[in-house]
MMTF fields as JSON, N, C-alpha, C and O atoms, coordinates in Angstrom:
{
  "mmtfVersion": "1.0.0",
  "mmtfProducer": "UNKNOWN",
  "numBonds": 343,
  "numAtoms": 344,
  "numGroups": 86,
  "numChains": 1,
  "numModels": 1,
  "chainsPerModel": [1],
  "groupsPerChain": [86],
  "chainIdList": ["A"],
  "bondAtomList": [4, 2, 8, 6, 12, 10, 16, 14, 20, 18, 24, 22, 28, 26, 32, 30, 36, 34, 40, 38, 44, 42, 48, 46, 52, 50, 56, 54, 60, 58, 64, 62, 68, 66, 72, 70, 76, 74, 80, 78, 84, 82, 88, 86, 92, 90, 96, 94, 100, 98, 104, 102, 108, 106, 112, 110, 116, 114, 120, 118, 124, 122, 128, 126, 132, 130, 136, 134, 140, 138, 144, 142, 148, 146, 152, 150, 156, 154, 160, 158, 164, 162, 168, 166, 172, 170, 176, 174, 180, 178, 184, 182, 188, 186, 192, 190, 196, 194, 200, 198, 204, 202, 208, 206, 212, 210, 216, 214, 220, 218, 224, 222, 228, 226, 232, 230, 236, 234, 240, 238, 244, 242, 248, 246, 252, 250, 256, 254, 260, 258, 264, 262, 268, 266, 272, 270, 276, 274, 280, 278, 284, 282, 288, 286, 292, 290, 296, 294, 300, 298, 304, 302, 308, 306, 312, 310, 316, 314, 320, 318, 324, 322, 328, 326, 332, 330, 336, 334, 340, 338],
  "bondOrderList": [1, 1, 1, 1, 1, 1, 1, 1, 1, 1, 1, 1, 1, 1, 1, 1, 1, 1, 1, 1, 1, 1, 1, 1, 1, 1, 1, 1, 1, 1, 1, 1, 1, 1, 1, 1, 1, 1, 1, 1, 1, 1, 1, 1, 1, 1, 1, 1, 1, 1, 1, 1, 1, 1, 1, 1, 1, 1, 1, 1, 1, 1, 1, 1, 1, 1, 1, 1, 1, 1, 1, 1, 1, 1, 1, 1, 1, 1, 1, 1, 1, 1, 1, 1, 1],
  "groupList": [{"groupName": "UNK", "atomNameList": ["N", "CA", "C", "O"], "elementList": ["N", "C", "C", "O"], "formalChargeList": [0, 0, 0, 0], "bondAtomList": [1, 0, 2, 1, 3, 2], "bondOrderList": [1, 1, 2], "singleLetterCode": "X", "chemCompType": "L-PEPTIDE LINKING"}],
  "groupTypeList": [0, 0, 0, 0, 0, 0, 0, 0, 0, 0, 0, 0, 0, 0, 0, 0, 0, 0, 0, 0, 0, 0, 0, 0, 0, 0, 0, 0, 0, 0, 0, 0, 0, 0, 0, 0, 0, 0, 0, 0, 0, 0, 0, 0, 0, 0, 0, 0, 0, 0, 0, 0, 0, 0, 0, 0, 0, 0, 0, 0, 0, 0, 0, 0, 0, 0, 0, 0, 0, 0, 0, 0, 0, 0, 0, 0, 0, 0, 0, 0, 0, 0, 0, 0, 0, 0],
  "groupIdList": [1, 2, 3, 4, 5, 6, 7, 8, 9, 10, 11, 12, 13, 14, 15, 16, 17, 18, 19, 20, 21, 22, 23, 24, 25, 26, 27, 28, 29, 30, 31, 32, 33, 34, 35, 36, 37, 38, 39, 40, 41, 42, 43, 44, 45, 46, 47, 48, 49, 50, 51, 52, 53, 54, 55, 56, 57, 58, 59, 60, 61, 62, 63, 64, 65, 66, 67, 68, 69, 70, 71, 72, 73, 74, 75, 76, 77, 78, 79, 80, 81, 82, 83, 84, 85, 86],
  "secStructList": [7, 2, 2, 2, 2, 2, 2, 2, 2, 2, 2, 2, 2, 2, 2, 2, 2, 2, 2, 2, 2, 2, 2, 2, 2, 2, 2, 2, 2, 2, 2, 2, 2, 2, 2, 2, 2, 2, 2, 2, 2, 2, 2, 2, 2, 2, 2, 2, 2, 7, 4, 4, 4, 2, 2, 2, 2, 2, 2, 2, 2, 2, 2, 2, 2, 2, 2, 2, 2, 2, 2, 2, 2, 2, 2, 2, 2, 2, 2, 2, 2, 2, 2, 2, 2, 7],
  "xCoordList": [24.334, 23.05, 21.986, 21.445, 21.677, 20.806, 21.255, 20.409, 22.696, 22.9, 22.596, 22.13, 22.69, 22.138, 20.96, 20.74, 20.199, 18.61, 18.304, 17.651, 18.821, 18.597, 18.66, 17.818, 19.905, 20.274, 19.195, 18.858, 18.771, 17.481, 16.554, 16.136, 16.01, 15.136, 14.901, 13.902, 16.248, 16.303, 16.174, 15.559, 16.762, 16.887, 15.756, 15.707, 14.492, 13.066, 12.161, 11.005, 12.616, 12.107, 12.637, 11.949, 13.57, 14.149, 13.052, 12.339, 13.002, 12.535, 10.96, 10.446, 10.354, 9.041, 9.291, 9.04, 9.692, 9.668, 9.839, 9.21, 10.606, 10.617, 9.642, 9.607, 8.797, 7.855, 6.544, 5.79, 6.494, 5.327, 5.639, 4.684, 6.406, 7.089, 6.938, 7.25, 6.469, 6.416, 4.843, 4.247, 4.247, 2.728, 2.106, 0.912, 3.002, 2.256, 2.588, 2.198, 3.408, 3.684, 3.126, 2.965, 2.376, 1.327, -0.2, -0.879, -0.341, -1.494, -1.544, -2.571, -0.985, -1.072, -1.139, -1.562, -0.52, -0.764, -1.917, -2.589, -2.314, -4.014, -4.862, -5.72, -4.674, -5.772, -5.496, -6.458, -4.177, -4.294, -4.641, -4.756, -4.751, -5.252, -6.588, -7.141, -7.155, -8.762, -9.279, -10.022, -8.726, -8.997, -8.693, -9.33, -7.469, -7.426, -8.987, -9.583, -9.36, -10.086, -11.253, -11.881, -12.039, -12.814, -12.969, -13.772, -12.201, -11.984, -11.78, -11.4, -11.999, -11.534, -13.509, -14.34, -13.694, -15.256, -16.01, -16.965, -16.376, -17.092, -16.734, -17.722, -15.61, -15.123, -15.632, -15.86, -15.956, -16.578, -17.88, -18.314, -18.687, -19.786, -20.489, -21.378, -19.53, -19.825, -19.982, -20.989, -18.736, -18.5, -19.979, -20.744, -20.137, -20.919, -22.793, -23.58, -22.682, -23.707, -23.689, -24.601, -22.496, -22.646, -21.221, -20.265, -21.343, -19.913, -19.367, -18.212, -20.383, -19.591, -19.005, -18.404, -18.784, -18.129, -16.601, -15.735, -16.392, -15.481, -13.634, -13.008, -13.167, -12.361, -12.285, -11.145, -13.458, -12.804, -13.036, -12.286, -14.109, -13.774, -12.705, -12.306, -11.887, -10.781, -9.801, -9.25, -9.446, -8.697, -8.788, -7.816, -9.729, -10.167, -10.102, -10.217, -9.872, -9.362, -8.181, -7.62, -7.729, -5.869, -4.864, -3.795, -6.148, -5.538, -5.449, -4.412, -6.846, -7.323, -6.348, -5.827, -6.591, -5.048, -3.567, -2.808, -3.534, -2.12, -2.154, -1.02, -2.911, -2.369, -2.704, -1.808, -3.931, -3.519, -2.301, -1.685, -1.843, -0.579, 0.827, 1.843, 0.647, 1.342, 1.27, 2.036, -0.021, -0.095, 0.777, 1.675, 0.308, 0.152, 1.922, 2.476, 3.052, 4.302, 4.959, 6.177, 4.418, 4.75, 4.82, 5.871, 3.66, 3.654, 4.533, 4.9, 4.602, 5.719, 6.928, 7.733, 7.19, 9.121, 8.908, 9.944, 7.528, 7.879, 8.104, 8.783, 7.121, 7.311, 8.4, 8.715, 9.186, 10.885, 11.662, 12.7, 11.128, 12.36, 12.392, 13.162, 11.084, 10.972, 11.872, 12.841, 12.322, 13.111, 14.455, 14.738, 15.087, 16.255, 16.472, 17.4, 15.354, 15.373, 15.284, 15.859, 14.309, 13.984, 15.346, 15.442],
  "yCoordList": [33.591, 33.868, 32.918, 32.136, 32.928, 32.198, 30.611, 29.757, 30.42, 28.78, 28.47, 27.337, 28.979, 29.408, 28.779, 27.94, 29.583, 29.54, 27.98, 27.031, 28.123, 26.372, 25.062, 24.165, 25.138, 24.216, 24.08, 23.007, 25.478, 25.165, 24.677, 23.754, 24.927, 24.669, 22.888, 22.169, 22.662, 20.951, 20.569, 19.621, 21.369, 20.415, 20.498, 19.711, 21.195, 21.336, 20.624, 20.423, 20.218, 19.225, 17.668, 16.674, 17.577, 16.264, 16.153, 15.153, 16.919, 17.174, 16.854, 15.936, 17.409, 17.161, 15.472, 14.955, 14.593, 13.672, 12.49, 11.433, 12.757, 12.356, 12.394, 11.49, 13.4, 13.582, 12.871, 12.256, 13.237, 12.155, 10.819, 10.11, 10.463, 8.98, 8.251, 7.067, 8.98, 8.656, 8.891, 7.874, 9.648, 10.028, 8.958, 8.657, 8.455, 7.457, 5.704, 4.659, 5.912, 4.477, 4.377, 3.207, 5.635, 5.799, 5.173, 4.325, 5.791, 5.811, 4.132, 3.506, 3.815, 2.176, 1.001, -0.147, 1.726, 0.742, 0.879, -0.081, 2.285, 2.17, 1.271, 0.453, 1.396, 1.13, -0.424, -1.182, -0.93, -2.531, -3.052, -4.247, -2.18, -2.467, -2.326, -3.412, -1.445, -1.276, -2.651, -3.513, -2.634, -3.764, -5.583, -6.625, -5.284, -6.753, -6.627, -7.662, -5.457, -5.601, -5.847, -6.592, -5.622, -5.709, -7.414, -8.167, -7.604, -9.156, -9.923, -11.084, -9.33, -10.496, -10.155, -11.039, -9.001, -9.085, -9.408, -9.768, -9.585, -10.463, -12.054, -12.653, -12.712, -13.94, -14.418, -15.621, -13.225, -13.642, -13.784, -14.538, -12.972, -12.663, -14.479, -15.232, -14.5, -15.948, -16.735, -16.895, -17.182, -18.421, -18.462, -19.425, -17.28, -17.115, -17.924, -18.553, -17.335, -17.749, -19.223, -20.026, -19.511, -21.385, -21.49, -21.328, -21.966, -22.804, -23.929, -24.232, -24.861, -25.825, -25.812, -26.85, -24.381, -24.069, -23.409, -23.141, -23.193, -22.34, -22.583, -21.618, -23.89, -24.115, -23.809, -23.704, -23.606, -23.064, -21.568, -20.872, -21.182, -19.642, -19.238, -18.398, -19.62, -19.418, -19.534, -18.463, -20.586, -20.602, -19.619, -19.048, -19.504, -18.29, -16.691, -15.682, -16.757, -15.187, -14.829, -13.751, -16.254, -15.87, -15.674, -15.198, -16.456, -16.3, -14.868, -14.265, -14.227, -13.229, -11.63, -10.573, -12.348, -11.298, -11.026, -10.058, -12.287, -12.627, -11.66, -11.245, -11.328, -10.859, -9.675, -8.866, -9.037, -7.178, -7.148, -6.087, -8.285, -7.394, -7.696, -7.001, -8.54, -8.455, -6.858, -5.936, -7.176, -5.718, -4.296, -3.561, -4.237, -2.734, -3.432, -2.48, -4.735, -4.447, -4.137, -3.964, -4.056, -3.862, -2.183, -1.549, -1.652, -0.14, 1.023, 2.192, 0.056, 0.725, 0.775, 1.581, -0.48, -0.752, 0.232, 0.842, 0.737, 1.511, 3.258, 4.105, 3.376, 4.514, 5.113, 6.299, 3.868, 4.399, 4.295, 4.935, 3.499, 3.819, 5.223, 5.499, 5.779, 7.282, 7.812, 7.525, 8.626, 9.586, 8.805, 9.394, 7.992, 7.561, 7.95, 8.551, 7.435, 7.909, 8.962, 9.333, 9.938, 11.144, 11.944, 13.13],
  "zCoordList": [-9.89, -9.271, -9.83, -9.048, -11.007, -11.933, -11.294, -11.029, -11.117, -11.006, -9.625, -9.498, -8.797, -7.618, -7.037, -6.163, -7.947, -8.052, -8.66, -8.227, -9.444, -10.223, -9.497, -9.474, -8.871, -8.004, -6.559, -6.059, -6.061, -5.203, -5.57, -4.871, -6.443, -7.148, -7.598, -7.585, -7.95, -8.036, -6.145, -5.656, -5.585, -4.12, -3.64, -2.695, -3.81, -3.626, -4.425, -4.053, -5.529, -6.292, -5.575, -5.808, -4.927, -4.723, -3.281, -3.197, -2.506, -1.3, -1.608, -0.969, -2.344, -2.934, -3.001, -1.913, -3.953, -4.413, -3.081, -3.137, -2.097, -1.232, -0.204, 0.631, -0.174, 0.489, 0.241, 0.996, -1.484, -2.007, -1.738, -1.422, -1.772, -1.937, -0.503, -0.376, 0.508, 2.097, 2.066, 2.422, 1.831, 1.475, 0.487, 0.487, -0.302, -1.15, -0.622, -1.143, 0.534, 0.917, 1.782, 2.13, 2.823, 3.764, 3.501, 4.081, 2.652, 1.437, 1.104, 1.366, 0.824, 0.246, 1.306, 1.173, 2.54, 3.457, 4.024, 4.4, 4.16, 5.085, 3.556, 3.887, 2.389, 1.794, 1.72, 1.602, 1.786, 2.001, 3.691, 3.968, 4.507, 6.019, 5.378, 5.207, 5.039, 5.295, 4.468, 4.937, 3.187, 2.051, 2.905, 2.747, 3.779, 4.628, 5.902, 6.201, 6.404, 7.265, 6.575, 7.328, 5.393, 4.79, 4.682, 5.233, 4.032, 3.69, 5.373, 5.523, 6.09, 7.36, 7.845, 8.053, 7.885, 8.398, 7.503, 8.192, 6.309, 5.041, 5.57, 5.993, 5.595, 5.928, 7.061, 7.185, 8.363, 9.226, 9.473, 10.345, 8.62, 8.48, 7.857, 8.254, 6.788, 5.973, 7.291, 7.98, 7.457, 8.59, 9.581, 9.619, 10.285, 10.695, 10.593, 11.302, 9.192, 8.662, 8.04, 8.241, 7.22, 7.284, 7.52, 6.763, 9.406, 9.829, 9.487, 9.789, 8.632, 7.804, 7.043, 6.766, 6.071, 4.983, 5.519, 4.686, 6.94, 7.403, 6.516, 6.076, 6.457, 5.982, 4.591, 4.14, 3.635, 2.713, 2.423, 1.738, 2.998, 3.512, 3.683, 2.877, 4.689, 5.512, 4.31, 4.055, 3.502, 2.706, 1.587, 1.092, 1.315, 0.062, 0.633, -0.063, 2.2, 2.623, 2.577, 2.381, 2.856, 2.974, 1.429, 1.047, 0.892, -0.756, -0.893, -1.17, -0.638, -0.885, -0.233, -0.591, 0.729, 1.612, 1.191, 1.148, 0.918, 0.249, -1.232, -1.469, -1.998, -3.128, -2.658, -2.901, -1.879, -1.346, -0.646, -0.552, -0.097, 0.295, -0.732, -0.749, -1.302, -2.624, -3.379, -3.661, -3.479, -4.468, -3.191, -3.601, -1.925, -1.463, -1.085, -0.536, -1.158, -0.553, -2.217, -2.182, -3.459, -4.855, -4.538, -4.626, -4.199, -3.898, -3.008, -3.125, -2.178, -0.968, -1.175, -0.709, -2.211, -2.794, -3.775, -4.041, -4.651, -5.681, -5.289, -5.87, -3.909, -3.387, -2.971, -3.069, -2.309, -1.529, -3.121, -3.282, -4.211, -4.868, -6.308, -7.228, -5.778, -6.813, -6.271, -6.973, -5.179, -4.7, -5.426, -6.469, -5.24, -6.127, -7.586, -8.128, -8.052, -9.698, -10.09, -11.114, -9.148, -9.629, -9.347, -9.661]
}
């Protein structure tokens, strides 16, 4: 009975972990969308205001993009791989 109980108890814990782990890879992608949209309307805003500078604007967004999504595709591999470990 007791072992029973135990063993649910882990499969509700595994179930949990999996759940966060989809909730937290959700989570990381809206905040690297909002963080890329941020950085694309600032960039435009610049250009805007001095179009002679556009090329290195442009280059300094994509840098800039490039490491949020570095960072938020670091988050998503770490999210799918909790449920494994746990």
């Amino acid at each position: 009975m007791l072992l029973e109980l135990l063993f649910m108890l882990l499969d509700l814990g595994k179930g949990g972990a999996v759940m966060g782990a989809g909730i937290g890879a959700g989570l990381v992608a809206l905040g690297a969308g909002v963080g890329i949209g941020q950085i694309g309307g600032r960039a435009m805003e610049a250009i805007g205001r001095q179009p002679e500078a556009s090329g290195k604007i442009q280059s300094v967004m994509i840098v800039a993009a490039a490491l949020i999504e570095g960072v938020a595709l670091f988050g998503v591999v770490l999210c799918f791989i909790i449920p494994f470990v746990y």
